[in-house]
Each structure stands twice: as structure tokens, then as C-alpha cells.
Backbone bond lengths (Angstrom), bond angles and torsions (degrees), N, CA, C in turn:
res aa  C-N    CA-C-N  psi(-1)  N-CA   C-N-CA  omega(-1)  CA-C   N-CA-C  phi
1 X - - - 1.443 - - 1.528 109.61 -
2 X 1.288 117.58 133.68 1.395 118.22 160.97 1.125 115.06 -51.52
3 X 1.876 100.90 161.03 1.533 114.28 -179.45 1.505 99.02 -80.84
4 X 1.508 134.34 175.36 1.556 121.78 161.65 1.505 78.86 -154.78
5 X 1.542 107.13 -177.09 1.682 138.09 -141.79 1.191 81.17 -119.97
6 X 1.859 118.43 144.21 1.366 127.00 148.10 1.606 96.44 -145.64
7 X 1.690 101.90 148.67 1.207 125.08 -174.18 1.121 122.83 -131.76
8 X 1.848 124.73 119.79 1.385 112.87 -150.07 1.962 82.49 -128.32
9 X 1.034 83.93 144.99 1.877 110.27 170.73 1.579 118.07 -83.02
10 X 1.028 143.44 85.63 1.718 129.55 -158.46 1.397 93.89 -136.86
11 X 1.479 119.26 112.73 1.135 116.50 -172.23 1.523 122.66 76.08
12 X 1.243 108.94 -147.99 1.582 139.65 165.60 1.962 93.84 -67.49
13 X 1.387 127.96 -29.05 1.731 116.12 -156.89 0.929 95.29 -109.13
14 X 1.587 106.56 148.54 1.540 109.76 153.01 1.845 118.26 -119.41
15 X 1.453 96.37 122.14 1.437 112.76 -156.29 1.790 93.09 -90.72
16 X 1.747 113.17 129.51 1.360 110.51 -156.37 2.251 83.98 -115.27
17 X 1.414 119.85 124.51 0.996 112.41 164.74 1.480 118.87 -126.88
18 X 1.433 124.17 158.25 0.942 156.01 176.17 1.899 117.80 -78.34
19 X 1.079 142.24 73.67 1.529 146.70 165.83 1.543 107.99 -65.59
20 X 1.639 104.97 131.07 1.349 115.93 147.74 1.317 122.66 -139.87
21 X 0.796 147.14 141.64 1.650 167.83 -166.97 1.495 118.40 -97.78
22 X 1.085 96.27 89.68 1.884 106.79 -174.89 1.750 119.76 -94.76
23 X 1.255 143.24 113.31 1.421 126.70 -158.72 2.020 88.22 -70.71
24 X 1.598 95.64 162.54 1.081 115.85 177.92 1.287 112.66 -95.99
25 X 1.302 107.85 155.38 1.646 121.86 173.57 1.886 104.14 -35.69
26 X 1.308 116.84 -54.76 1.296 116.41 -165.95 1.935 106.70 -73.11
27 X 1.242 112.32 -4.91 1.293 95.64 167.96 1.558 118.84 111.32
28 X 1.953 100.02 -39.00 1.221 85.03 -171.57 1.287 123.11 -152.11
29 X 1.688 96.73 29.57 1.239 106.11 137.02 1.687 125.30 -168.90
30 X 1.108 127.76 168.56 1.415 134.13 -131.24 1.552 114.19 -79.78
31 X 0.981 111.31 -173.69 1.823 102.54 177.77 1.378 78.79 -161.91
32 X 1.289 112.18 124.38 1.586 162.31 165.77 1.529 109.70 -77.29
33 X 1.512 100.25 105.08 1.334 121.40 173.64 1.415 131.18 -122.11
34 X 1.731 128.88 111.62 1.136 110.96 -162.63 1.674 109.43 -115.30
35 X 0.946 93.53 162.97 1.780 97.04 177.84 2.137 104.32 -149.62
36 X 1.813 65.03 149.56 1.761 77.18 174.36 1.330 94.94 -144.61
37 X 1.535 101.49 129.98 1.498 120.23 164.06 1.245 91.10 94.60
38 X 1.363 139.89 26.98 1.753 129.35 -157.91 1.689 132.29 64.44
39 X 1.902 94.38 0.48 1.224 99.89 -164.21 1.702 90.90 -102.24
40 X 1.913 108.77 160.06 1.435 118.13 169.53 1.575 97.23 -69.23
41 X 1.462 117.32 151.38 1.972 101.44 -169.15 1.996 59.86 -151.47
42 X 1.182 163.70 -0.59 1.220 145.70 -159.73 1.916 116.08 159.34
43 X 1.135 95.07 -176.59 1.738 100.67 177.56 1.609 92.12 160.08
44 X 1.674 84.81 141.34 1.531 121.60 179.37 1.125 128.75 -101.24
45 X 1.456 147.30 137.81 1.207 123.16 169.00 2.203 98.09 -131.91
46 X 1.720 106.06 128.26 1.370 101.66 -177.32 1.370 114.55 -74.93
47 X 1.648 117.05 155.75 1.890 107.20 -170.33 1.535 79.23 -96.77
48 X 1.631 116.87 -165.34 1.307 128.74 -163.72 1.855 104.26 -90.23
49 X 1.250 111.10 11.67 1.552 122.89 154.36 1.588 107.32 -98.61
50 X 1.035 168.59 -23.95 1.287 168.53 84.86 1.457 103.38 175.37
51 X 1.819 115.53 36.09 1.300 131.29 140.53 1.399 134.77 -39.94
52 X 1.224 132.93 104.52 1.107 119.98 171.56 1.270 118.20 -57.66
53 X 1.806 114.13 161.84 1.717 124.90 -167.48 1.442 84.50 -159.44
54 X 1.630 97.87 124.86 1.657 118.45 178.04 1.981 91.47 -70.92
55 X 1.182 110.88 133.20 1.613 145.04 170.36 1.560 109.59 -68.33
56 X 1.470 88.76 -89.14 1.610 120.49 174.32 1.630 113.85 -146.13
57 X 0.996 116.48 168.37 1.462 139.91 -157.82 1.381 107.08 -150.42
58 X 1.255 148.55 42.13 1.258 158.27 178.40 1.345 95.77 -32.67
59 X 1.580 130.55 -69.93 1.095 152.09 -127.94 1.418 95.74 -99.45
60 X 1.142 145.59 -13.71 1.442 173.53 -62.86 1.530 93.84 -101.16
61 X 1.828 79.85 77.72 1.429 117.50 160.63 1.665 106.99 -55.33
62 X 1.638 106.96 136.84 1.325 114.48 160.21 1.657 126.56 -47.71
63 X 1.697 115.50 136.39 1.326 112.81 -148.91 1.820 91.57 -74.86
64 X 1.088 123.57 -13.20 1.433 121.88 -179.42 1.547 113.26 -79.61
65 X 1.299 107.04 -35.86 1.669 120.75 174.16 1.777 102.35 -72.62
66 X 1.391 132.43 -37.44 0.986 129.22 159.21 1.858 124.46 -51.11
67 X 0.979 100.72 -34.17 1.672 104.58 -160.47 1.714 83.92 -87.05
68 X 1.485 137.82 -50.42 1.428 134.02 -172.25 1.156 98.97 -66.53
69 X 1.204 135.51 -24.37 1.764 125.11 -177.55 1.503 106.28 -103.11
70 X 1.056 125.99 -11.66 1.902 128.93 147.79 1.390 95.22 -58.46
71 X 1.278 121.64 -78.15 1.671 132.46 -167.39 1.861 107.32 -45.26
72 X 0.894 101.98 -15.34 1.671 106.71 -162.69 2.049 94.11 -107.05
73 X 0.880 115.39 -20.86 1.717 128.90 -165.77 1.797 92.01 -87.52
74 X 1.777 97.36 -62.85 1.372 95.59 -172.10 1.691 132.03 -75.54
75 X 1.406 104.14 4.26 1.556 109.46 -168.29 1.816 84.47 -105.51
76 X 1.614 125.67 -14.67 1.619 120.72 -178.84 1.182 72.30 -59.73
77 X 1.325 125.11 -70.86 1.926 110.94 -142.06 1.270 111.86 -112.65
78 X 1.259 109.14 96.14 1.320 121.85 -179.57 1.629 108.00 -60.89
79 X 1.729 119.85 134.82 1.271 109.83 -173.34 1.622 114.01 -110.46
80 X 1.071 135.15 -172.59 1.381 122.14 174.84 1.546 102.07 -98.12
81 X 1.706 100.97 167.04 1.364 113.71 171.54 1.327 104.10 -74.19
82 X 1.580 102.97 141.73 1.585 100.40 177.32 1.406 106.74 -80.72
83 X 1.404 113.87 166.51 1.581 129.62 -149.55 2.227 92.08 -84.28
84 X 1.434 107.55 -14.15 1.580 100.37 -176.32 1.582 111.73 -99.77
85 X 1.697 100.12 -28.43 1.844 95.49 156.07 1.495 116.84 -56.48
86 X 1.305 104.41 -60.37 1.593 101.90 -174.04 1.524 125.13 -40.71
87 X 1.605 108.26 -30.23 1.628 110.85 175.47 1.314 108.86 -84.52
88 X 1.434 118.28 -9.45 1.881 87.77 169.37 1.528 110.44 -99.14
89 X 1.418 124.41 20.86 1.673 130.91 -171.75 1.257 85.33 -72.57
């Protein structure tokens, strides 16, 4: 998967990052790595709800600047309803 651009508003700044999507050791699903400026600034890993979970924080991004760039990661890839929610609708 390509890398793509996300841009978060926080305050007075606007913090410009870099996403790429690396498959994981287990095969089957990805680990979320971001960079700004070329630098590692974070990384994600999704639980089996396709929640993001802070990795590392090298850059040790603010936990509020963290949670809008989770929120900003998970609305790129919208996931499906799983097939056991849908049966109790």
C-alpha cells in the first residue's frame, strides 16, 4: 500500500504527517507507521476491532495529538461491520 498525507489542526499548528502501512509479523494485519519530516514521530498497531493501539511514540507526540491522528488513520479506512454485530441489529 502506498504511503498518503494526513494533516491535523491542534491549536494555532498544523501538524503535516506522512502514513505507511506495513503487514505484520502475524500476517494479517498491518502496523501503522507515521513519520514527519522523514522522521519515525509514532506507530500503530489495529486490535481485532480495527482500533487503533499507540506502539511507540518516539517523538512523544502529545496524547491529544495522538488520539486526532488515530481518529484521522481510522476514518482513511473505513472497515466493515463485523458479520456478529450485524445479527444483533
Amino acid at each position: 500500500m502506498e504511503n498518503y498525507q494526513i494533516s491535523i489542526n491542534l491549536g494555532k499548528e498544523i501538524h503535516h504527517f506522512e502514513v505507511g502501512e506495513y503487514l505484520h509479523q502475524n500476517g494479517e494485519s498491518c502496523k501503522i507507521k507515521v513519520f514527519q519530516q522523514g522522521k519515525l514521530v509514532a506507530s500503530f498497531q489495529p486490535d481485532p476491532y480495527h482500533f487503533l493501539h499507540l506502539c511507540q511514540n518516539p517523538a512523544r507526540l502529545s496524547e491529544k495529538l495522538l488520539h486526532l491522528l488515530a481518529d484521522e488513520i481510522e476514518a482513511h479506512h473505513p472497515h466493515e461491520v463485523s458479520k456478529d454485530l450485524n445479527e444483533d441489529i
